[in-house]
ZALO-575756 format. One record per atom (N, C-alpha, C): atom name; z, x, y. Coordinates in Angstrom, 2 decimals, decimal comma. Layout:
(site 'CA' (Z X Y));
...
//
This chain:
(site 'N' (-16,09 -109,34 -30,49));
(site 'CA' (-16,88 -108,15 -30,68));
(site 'C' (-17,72 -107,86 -29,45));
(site 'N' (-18,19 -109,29 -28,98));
(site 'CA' (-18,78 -108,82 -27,75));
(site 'C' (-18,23 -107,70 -26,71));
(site 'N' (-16,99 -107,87 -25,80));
(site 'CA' (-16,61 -106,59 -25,03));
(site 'C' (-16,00 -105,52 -25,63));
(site 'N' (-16,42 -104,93 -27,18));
(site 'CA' (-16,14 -103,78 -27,44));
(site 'C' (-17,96 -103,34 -27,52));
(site 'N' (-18,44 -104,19 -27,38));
(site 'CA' (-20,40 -103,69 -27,56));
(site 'C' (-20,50 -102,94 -25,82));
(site 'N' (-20,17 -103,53 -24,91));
(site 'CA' (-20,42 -103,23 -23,67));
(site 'C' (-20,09 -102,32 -23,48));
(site 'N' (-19,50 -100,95 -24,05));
(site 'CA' (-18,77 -100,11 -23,30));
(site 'C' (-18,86 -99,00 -24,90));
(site 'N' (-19,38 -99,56 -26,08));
(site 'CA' (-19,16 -98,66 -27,05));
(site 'C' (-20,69 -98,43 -27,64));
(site 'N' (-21,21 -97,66 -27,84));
(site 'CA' (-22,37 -97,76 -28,33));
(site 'C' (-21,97 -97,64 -30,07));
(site 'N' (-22,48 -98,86 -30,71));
(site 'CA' (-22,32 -99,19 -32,18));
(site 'C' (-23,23 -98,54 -33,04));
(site 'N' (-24,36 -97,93 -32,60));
(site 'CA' (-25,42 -97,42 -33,54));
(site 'C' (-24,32 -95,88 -33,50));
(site 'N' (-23,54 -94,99 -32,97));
(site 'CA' (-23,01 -93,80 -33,26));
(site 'C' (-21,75 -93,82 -34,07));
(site 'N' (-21,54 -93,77 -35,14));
(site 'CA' (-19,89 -94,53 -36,02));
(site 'C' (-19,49 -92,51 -35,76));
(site 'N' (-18,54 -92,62 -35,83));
(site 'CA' (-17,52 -90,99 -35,42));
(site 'C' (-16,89 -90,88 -36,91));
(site 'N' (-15,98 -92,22 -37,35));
(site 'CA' (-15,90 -92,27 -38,69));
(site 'C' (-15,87 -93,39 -39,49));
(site 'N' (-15,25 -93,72 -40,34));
(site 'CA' (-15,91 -94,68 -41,53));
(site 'C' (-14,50 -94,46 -42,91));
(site 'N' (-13,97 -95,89 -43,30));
(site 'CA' (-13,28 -95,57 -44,52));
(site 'C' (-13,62 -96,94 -44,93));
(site 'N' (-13,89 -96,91 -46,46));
(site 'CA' (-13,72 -98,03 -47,20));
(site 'C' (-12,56 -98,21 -47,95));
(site 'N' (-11,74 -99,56 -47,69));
(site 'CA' (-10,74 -99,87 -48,64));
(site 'C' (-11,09 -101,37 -49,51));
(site 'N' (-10,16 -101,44 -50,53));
(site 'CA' (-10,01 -102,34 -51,55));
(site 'C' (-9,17 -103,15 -51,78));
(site 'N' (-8,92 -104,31 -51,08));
(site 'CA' (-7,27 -104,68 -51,12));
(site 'C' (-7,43 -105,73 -52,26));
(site 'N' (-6,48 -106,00 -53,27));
(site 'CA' (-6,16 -106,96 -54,31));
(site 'C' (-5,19 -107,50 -54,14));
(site 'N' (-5,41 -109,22 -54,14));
(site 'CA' (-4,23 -110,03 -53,98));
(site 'C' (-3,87 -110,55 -55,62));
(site 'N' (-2,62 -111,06 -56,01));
(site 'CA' (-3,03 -112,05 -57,59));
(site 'C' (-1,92 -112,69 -56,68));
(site 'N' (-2,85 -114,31 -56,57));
(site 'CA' (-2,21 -115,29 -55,92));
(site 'C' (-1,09 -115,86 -56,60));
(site 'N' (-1,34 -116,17 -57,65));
(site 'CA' (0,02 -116,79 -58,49));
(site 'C' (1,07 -117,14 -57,76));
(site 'N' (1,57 -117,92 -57,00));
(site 'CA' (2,88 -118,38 -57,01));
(site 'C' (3,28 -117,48 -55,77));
(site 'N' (2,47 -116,89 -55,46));
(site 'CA' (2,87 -115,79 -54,10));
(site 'C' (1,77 -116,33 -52,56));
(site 'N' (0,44 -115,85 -53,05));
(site 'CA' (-0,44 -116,10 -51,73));
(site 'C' (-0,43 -115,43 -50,82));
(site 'N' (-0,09 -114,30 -50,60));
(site 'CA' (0,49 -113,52 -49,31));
(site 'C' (0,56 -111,77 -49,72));
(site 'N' (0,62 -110,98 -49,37));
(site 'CA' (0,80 -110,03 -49,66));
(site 'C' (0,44 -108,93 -48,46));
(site 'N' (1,78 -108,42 -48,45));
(site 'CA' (2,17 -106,83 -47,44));
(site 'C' (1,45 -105,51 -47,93));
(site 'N' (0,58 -104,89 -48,26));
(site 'CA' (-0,23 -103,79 -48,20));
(site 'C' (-0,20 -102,69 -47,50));
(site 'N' (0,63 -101,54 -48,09));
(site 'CA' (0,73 -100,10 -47,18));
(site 'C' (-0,70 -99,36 -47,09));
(site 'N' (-1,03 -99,17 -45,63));
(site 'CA' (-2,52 -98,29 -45,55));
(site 'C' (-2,59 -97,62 -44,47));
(site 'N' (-2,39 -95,82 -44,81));
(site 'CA' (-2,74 -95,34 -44,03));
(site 'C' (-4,40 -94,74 -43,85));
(site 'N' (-4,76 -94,79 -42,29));
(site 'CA' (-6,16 -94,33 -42,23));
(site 'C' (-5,95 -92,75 -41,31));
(site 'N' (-7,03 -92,22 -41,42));
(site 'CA' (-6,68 -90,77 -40,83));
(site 'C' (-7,32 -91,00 -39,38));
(site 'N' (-7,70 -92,12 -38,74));
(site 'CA' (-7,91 -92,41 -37,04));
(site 'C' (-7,75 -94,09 -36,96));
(site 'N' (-7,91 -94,27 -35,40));
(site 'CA' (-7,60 -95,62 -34,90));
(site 'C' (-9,21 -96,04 -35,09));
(site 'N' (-8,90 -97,15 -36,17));
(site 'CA' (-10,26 -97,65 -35,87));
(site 'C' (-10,51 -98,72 -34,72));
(site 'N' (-12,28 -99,10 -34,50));
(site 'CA' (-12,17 -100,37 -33,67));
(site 'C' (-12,61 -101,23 -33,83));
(site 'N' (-13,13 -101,19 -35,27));
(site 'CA' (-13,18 -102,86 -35,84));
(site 'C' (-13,12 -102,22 -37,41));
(site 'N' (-13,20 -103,46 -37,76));
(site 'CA' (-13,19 -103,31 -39,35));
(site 'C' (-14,46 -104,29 -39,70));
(site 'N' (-14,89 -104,19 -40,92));
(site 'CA' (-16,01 -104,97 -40,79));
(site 'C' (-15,24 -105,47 -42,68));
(site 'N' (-16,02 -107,03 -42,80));
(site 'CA' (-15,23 -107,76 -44,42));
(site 'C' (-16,81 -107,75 -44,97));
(site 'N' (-16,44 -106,68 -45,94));
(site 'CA' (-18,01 -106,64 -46,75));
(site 'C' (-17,94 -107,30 -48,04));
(site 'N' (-16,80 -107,63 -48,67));
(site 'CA' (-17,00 -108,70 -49,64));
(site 'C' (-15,73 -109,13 -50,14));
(site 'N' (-15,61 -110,69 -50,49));
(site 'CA' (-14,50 -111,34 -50,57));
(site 'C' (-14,78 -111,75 -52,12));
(site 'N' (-14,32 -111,73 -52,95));
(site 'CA' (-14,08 -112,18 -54,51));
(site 'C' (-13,04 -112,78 -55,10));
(site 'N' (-12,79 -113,94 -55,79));
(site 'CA' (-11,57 -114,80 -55,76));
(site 'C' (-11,82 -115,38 -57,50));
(site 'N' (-10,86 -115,11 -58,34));
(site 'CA' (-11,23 -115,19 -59,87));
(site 'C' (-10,49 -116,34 -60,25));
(site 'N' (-10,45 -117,36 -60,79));
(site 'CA' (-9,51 -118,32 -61,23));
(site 'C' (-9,86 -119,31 -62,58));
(site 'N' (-8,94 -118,84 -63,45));
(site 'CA' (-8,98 -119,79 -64,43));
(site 'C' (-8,49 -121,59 -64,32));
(site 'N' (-8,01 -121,60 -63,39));
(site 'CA' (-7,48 -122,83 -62,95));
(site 'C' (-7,99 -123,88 -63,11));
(site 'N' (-8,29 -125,50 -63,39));
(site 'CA' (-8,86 -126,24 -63,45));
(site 'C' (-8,38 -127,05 -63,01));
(site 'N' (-8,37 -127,18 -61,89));
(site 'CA' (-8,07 -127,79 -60,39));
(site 'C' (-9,01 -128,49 -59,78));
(site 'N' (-8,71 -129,49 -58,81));
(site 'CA' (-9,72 -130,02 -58,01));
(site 'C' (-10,37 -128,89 -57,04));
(site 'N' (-11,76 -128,88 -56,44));
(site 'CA' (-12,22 -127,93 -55,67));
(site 'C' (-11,68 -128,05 -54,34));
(site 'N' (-10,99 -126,85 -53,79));
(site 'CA' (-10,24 -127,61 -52,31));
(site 'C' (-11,20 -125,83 -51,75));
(site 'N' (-10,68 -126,02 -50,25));
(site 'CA' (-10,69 -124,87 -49,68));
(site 'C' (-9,87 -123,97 -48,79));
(site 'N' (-9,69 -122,37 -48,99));
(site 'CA' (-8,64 -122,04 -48,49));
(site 'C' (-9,34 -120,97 -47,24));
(site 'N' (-8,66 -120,34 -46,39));
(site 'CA' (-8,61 -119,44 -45,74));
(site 'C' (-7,75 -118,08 -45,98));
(site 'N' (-8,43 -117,13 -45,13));
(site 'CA' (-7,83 -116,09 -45,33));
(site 'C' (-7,22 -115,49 -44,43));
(site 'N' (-6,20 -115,11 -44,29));
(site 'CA' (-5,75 -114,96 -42,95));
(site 'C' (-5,10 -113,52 -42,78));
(site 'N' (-4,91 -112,06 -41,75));
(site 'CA' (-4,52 -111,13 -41,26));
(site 'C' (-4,13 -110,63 -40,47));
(site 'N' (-3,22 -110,29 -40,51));
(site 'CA' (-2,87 -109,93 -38,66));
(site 'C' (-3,28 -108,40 -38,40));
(site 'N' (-4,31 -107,73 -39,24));
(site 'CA' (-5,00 -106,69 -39,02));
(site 'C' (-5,85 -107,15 -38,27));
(site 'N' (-6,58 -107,98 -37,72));
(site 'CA' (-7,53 -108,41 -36,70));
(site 'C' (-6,70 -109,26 -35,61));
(site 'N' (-7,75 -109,59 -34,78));
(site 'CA' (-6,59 -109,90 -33,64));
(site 'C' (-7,43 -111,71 -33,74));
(site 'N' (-8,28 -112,01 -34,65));
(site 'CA' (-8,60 -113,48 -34,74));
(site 'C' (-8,15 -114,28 -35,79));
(site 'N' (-7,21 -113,17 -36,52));
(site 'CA' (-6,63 -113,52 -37,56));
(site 'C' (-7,23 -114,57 -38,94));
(site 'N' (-8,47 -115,50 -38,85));
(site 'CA' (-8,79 -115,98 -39,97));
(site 'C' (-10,29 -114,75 -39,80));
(site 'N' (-9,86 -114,24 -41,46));
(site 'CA' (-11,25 -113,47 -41,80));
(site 'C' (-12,04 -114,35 -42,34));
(site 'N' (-11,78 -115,60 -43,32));
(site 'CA' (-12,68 -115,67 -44,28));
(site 'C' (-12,36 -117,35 -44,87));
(site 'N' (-13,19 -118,19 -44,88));
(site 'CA' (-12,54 -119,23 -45,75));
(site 'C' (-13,75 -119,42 -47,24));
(site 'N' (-13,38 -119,82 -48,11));
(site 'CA' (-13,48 -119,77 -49,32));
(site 'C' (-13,16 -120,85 -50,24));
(site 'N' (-13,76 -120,95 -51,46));
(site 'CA' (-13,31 -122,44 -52,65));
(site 'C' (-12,64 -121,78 -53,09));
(site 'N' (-11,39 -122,67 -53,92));
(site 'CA' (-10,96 -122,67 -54,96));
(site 'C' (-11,43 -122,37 -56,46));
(site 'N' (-12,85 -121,77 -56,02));
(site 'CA' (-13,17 -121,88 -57,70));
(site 'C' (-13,68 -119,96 -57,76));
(site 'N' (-14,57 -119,92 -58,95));
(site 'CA' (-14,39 -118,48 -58,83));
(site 'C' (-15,55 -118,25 -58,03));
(site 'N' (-15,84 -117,17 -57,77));
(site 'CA' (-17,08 -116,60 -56,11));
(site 'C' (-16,59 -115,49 -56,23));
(site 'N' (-17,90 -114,96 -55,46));
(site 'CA' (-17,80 -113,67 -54,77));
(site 'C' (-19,07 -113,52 -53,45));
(site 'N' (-19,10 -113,44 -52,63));
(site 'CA' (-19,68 -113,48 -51,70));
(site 'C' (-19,47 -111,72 -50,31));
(site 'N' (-20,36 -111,76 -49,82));
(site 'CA' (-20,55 -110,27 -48,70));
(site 'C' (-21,32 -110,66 -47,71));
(site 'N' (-19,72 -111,26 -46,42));
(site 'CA' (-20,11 -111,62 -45,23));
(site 'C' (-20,69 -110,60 -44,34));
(site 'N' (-20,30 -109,67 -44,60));
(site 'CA' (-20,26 -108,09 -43,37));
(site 'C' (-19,99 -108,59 -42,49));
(site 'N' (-18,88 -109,24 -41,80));
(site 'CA' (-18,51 -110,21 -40,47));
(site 'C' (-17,37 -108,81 -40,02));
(site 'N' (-17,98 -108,40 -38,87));
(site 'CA' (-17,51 -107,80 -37,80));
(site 'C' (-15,94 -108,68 -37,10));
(site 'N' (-15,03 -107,76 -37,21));
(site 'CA' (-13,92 -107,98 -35,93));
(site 'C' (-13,32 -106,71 -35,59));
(site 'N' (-12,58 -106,93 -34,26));
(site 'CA' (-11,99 -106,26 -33,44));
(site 'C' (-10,72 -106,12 -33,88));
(site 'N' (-10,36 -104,71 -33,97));
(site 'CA' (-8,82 -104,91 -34,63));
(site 'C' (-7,92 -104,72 -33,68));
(site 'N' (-6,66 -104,71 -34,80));
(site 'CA' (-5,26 -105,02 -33,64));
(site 'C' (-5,69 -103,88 -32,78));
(site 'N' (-4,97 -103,61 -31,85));
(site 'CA' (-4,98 -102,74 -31,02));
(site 'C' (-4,14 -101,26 -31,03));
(site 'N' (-4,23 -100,29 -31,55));
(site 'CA' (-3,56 -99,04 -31,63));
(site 'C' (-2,72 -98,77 -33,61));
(site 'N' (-3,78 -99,55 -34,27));
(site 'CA' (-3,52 -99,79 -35,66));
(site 'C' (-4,36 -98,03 -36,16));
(site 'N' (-3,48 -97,43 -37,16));
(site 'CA' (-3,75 -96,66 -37,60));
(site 'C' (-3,34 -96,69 -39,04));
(site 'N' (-1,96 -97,24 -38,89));
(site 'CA' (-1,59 -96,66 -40,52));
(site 'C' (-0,16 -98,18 -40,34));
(site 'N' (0,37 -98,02 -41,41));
(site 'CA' (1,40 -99,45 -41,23));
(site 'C' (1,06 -100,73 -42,47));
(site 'N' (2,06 -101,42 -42,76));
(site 'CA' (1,52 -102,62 -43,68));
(site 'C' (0,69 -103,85 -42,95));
(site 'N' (-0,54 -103,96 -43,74));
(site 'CA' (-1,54 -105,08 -43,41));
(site 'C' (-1,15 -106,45 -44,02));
(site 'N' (-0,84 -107,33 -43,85));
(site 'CA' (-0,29 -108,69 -44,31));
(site 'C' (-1,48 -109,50 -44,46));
(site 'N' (-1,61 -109,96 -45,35));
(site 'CA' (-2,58 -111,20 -45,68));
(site 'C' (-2,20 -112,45 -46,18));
(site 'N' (-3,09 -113,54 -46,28));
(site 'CA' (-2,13 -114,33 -46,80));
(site 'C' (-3,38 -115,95 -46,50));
(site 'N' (-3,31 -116,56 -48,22));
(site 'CA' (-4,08 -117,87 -47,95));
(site 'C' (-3,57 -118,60 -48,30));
(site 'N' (-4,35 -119,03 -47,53));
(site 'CA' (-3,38 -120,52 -46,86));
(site 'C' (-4,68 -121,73 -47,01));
(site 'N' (-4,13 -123,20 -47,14));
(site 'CA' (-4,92 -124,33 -46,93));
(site 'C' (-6,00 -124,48 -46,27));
(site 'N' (-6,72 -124,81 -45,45));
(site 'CA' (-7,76 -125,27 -44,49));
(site 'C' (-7,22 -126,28 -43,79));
(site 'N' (-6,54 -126,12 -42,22));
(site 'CA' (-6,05 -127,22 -42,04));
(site 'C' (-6,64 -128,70 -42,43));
(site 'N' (-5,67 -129,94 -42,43));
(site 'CA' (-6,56 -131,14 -43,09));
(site 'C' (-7,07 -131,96 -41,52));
(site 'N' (-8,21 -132,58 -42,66));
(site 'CA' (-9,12 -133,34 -41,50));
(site 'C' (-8,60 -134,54 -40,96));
(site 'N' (-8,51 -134,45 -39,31));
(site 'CA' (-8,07 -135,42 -39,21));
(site 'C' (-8,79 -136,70 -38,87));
(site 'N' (-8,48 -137,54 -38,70));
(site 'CA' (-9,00 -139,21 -38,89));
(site 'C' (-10,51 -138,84 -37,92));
(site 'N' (-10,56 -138,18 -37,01));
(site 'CA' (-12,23 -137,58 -36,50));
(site 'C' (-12,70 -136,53 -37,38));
(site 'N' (-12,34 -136,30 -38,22));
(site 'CA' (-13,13 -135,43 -39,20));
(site 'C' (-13,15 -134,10 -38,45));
(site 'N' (-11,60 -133,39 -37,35));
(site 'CA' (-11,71 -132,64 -36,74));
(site 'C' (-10,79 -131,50 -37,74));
(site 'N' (-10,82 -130,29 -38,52));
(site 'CA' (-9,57 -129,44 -38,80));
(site 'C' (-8,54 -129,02 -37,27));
(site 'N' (-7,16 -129,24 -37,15));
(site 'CA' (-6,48 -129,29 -36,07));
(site 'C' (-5,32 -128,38 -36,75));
(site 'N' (-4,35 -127,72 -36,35));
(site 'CA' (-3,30 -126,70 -35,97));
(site 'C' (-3,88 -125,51 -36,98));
(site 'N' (-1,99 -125,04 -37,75));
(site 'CA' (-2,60 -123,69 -38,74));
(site 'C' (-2,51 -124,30 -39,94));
(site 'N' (-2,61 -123,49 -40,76));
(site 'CA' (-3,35 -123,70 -42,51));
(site 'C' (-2,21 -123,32 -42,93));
(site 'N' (-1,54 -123,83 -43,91));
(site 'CA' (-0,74 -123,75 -44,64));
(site 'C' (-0,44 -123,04 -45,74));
(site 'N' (0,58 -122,20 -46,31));
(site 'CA' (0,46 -121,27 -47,46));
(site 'C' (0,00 -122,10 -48,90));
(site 'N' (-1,35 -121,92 -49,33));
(site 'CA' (-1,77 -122,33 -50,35));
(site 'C' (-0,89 -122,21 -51,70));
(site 'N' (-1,62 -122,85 -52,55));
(site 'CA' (-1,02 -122,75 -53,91));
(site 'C' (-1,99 -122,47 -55,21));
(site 'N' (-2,94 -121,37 -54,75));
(site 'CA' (-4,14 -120,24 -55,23));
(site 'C' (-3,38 -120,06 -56,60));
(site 'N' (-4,15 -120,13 -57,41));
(site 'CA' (-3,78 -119,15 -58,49));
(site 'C' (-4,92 -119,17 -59,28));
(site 'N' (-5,38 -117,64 -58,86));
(site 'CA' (-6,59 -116,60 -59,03));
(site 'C' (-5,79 -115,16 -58,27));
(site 'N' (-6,74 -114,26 -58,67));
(site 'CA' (-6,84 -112,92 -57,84));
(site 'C' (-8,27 -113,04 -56,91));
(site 'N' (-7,55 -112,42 -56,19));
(site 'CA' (-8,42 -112,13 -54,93));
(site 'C' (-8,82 -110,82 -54,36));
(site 'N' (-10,20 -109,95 -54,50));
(site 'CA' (-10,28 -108,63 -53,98));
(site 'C' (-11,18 -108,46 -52,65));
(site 'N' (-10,79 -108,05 -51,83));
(site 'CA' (-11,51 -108,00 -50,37));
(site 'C' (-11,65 -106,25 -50,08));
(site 'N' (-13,00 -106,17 -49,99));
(site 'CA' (-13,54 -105,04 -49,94));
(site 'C' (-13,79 -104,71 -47,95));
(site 'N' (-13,03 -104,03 -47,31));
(site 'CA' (-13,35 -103,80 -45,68));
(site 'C' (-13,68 -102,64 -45,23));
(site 'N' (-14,62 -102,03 -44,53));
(site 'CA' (-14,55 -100,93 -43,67));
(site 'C' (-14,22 -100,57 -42,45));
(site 'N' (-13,51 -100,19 -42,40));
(site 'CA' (-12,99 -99,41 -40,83));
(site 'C' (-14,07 -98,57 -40,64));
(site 'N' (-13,70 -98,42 -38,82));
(site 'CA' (-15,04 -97,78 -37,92));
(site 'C' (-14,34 -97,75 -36,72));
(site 'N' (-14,69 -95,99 -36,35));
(site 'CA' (-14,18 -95,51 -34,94));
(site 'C' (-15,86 -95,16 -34,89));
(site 'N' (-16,16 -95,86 -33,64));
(site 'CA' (-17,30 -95,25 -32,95));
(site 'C' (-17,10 -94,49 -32,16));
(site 'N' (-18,11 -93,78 -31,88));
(site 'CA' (-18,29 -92,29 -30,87));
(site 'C' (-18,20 -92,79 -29,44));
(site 'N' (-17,40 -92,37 -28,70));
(site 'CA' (-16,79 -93,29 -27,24));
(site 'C' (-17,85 -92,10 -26,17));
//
């Protein structure tokens, strides 16, 4: 976010859309999402992540992952039910307007013998729904 601050002034937004995306993890974890927006935004901002599960499972933790941002993990999260509103700022792909958004959670990579998380996270085995509330934002250039 830093070198889109240097060159964009963030207090002027040009425009603004809120979307709603719903996952139901069941046996899937992943999900392709058609969304068109009516401009290129330049970040999106994650204003709240919610994850429902009847499951009675051990408490593990997962991530959330998109290739609508270009850092690709938005969000990591329990296994149990929550709802939480990071407002965590990122920079999106680059020349994204409209097209399917892919998501998809996955494990937390595991710790290794230094208590370090090391490579990528693995497609979980979630079963809850999941709703992630984001806003797009073209600022005034």
């Amino acid at each position: 976010m830093y070198y889109i601050m240097s060159y964009i002034d963030t207090n002027k937004i040009e425009k603004q859309q809120i979307v709603n995306f719903a996952i139901q993890c069941a046996n899937v974890n992943t999900g392709s999402i058609p969304i068109n927006l009516q401009f290129k935004p330049d970040c999106v901002i994650l204003r709240q992540v919610a994850y429902s599960t009847a499951a009675d499972a051990s408490i593990r933790t997962f991530q959330l992952t998109s290739d609508l941002i270009q850092d690709q993990i938005m969000c990591v999260f329990p296994s149990q039910t929550f709802a939480y509103s990071p407002n965590t700022h990122f920079v999106m792909r680059p020349g994204f307007s409209s097209g399917s958004v892919n998501f998809q959670v996955q494990n937390v990579p595991a710790l290794a013998s230094e208590g370090i998380g090391t490579g990528n996270g693995t497609i979980a085995d979630a079963d809850g729904d999941l709703a992630i509330i984001v806003e797009f934002i073209k600022y005034v250039k």
